[in-house]
Rosetta silent file (secondary structure, phi, psi, omega in degrees, C-alpha in Angstrom):
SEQUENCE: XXXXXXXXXXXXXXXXXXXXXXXXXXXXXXXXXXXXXXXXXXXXXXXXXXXXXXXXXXXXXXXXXXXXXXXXXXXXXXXXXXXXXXXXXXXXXXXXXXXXXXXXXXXXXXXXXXXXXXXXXXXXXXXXXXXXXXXXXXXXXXXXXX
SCORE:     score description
SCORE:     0.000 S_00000001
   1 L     0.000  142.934 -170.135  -36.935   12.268   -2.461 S_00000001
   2 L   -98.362  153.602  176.401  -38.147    8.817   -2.052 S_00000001
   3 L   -85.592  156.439  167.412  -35.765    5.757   -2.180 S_00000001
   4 L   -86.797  -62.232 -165.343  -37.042    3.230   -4.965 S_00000001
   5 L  -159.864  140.543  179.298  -34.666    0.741   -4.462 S_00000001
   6 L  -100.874  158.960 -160.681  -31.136    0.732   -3.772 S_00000001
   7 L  -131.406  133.516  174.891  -28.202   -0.860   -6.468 S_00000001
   8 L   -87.011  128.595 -175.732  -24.628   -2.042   -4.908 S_00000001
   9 L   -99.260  -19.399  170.210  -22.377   -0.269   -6.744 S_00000001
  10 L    14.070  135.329 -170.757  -19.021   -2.004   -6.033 S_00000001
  11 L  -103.921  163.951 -172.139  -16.617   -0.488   -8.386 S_00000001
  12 L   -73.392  106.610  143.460  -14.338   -3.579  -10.578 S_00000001
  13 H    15.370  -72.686 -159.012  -11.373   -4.513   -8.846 S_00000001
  14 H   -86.643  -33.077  175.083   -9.263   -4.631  -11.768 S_00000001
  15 H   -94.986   -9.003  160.980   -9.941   -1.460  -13.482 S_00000001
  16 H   -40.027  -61.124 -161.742   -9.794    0.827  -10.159 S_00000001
  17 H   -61.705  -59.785 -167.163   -6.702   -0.814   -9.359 S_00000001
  18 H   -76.580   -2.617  166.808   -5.422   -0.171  -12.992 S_00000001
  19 H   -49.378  -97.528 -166.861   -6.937    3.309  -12.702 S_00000001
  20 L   -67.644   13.089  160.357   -4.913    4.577   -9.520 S_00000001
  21 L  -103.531  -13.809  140.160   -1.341    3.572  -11.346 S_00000001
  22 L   -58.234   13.315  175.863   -1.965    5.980  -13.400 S_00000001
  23 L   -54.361  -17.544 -172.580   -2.341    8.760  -10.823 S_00000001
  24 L   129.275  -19.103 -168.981    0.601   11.365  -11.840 S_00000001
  25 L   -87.821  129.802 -152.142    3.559   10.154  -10.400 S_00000001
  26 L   -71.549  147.780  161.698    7.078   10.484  -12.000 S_00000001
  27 L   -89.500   15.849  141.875    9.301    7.532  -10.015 S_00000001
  28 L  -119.100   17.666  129.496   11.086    9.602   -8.451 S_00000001
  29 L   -50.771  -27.756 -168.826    7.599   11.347   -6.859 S_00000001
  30 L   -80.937  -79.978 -179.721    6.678    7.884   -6.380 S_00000001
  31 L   -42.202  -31.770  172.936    9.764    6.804   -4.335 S_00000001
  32 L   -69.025  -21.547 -138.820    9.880   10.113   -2.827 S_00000001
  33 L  -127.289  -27.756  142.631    6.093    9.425   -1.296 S_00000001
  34 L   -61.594  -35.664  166.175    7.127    6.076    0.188 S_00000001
  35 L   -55.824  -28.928 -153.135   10.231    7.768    1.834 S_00000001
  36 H   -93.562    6.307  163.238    8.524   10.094    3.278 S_00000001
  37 H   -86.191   -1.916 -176.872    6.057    7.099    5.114 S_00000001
  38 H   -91.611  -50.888 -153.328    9.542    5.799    6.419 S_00000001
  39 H   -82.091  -38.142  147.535   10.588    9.231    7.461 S_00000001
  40 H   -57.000  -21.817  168.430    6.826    9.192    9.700 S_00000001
  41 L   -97.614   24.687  153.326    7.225    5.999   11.205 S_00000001
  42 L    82.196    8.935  173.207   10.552    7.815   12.569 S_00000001
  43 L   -31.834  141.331  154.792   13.016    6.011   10.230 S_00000001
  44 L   -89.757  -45.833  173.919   16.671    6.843   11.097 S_00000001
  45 L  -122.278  160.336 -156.848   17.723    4.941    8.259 S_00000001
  46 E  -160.060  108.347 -174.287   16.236    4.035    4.649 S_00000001
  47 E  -109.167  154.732  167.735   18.246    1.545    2.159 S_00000001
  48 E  -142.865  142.763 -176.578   16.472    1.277   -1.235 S_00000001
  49 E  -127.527  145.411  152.919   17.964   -1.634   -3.961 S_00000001
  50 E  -132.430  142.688  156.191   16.995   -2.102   -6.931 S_00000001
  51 E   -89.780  115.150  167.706   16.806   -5.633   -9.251 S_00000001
  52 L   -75.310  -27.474 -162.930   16.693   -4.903  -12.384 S_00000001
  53 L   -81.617  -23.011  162.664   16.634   -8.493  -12.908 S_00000001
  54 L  -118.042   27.784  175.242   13.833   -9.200  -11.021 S_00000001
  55 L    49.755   60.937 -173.332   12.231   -6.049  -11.697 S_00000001
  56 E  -141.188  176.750  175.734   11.697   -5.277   -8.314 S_00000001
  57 E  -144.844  134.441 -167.591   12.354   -2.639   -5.937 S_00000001
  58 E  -122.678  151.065 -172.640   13.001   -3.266   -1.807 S_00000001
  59 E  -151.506  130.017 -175.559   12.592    0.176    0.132 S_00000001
  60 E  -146.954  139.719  165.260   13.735   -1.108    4.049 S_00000001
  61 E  -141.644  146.543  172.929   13.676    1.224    7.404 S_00000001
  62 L   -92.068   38.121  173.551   14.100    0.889   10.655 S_00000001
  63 L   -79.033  178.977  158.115   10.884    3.154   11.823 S_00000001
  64 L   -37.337  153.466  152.358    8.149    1.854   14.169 S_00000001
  65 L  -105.903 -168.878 -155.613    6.484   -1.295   12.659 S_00000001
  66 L  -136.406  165.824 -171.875    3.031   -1.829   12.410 S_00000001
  67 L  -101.282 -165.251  174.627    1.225   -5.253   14.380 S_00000001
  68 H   -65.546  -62.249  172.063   -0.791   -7.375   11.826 S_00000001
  69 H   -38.506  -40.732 -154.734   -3.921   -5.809   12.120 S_00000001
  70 H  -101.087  -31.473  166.013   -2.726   -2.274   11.921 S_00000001
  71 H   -73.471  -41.269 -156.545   -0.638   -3.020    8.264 S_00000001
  72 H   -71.490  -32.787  175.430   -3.730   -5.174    7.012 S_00000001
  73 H   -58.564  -45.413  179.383   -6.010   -1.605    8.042 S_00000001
  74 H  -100.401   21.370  156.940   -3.444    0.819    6.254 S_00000001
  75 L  -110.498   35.859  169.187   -2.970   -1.421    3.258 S_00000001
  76 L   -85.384  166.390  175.960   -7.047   -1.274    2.547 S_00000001
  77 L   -87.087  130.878  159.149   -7.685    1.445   -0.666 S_00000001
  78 L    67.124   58.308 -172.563   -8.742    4.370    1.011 S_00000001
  79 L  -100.455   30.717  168.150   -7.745    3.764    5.010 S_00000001
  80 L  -159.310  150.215 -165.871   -8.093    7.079    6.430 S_00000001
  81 L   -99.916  129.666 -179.332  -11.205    9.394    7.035 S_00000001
  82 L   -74.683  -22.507  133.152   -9.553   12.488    5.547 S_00000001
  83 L    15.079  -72.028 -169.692  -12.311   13.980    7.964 S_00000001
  84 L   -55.477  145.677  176.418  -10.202   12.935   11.065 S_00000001
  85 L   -88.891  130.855 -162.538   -7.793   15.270   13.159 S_00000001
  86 L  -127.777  160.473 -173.705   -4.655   14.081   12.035 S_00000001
  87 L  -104.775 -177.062 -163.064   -0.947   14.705   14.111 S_00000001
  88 L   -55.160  -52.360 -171.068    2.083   15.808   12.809 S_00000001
  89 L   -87.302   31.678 -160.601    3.637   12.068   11.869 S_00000001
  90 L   -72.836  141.197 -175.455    0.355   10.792    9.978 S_00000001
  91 L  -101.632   23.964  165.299    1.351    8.709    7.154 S_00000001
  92 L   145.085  157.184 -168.099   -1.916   10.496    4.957 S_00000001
  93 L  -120.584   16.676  143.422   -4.845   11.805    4.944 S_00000001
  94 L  -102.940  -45.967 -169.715   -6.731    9.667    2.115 S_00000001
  95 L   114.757   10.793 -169.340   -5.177    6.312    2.952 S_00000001
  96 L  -107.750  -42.614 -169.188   -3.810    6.272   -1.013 S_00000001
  97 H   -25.951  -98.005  162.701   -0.481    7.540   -1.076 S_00000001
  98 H     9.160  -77.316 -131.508    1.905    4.326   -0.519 S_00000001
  99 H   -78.957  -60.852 -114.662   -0.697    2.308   -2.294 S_00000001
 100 H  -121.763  -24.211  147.589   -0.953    4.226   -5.044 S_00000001
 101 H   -72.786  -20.117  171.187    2.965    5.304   -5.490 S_00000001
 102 H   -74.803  -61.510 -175.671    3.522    2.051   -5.495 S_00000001
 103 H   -51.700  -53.993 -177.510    0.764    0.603   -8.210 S_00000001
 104 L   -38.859  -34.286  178.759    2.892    3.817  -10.099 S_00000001
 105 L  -108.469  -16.552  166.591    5.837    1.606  -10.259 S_00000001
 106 L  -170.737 -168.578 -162.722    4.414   -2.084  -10.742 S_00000001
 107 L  -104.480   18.920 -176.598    2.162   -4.150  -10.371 S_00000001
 108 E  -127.575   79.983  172.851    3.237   -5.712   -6.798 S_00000001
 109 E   -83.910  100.196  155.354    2.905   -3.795   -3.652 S_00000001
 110 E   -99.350  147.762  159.659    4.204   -6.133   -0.257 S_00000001
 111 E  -107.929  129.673  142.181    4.653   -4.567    2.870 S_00000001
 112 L   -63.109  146.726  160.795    6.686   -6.413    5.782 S_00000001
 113 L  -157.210  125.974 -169.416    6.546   -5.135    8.689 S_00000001
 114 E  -115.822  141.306 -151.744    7.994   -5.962   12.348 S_00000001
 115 E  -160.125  110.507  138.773    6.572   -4.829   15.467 S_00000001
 116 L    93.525   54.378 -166.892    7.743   -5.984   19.379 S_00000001
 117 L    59.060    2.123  159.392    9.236   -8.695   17.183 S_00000001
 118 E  -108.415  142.018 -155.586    6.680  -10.177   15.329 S_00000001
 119 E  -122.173  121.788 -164.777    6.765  -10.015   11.923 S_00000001
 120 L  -128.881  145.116  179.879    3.218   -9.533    9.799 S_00000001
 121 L  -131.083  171.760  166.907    3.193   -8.810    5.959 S_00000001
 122 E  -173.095  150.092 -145.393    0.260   -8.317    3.045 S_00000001
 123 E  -145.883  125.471  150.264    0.637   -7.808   -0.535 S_00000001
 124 E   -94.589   64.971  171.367   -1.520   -6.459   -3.493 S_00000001
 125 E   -65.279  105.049 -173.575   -0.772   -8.269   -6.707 S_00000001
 126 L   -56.665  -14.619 -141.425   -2.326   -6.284   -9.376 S_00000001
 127 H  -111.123  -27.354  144.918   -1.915   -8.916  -12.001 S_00000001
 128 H   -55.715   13.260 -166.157   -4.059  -11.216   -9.278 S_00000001
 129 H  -121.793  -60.452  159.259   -6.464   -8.844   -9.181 S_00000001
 130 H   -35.392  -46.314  167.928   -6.593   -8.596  -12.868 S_00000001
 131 L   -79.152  -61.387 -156.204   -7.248  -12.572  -13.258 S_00000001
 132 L   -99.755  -11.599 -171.942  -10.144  -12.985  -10.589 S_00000001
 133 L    64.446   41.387 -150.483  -11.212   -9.700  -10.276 S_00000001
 134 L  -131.406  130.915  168.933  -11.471   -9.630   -6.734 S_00000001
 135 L   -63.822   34.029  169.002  -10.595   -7.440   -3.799 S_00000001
 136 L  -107.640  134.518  169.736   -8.204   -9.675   -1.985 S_00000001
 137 L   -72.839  128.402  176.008   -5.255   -8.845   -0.410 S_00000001
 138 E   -87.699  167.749  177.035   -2.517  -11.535    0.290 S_00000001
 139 L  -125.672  146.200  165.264   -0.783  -12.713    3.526 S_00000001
 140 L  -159.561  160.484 -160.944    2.017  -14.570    2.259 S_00000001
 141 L   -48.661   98.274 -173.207    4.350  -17.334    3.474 S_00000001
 142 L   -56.511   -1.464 -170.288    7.120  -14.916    5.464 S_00000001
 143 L   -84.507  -10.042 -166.565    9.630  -18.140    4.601 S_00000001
 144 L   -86.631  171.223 -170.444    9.564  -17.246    0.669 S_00000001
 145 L  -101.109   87.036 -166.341   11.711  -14.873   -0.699 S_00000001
 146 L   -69.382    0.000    0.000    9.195  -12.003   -0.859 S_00000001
């Protein structure tokens, strides 16, 4: 078969996004499926709070942290070649899970994360994503009260 022409397919931001919150998950599958990335980065301990008042939910462990680089790589859509020989503590083998247990329960994922004492975070705000339509991820000011 001959190529004609090729078309960039880039799929819309906003309905992908609004797509994969709808994936299946009950909240307490969802919550179970973040524990068990705490429980792979070697967590001893795992506090989870909830605000109702600020709708939010904090999930905190003491596991391994991640450097800057290495959270902004596993909070991409799709970050792992399912392909790949994977070990025993792997935190997934699409690269969805988190993201997509998360999306299940709102519309805000941030991850924090601290590693040899530096502390690097990034955030998916769905409801940003929804106004510009755009595949950016945030960094955000570690002084606010994420």
């Amino acid at each position: 078969m001959e190529v004609y022409r090729e078309y960039d397919s880039v799929p819309n931001a906003h309905l992908l996004l609004s797509s994969l919150r709808s994936v299946g998950y009950s909240e307490e599958t969802a919550l179970a499926d973040i524990i068990d990335n705490c429980i792979s980065a070697s967590a001893t301990e795992i506090r989870i709070s909830f605000d109702w008042e600020l709708r939010k939910i904090v999930i905190c462990d003491n596991g391994y942290g991640m450097t800057e680089e290495i959270l902004l790589e596993s909070m991409k859509i799709g970050s792992a070649d399912p392909n790949e020989p994977r070990s025993r503590d792997d935190l997934g083998r699409f690269g969805m899970g988190m993201k997509t247990a998360a999306f299940s329960l709102g519309k805000r994922l941030t991850v924090v994360s601290k590693e040899n004492g530096n502390v690097s975070n990034a955030c998916w705000d769905l409801e940003r994503i929804e106004k510009f339509n755009q595949w950016k991820m945030l960094i955000l000011n570690i002084d606010d009260n994420i």
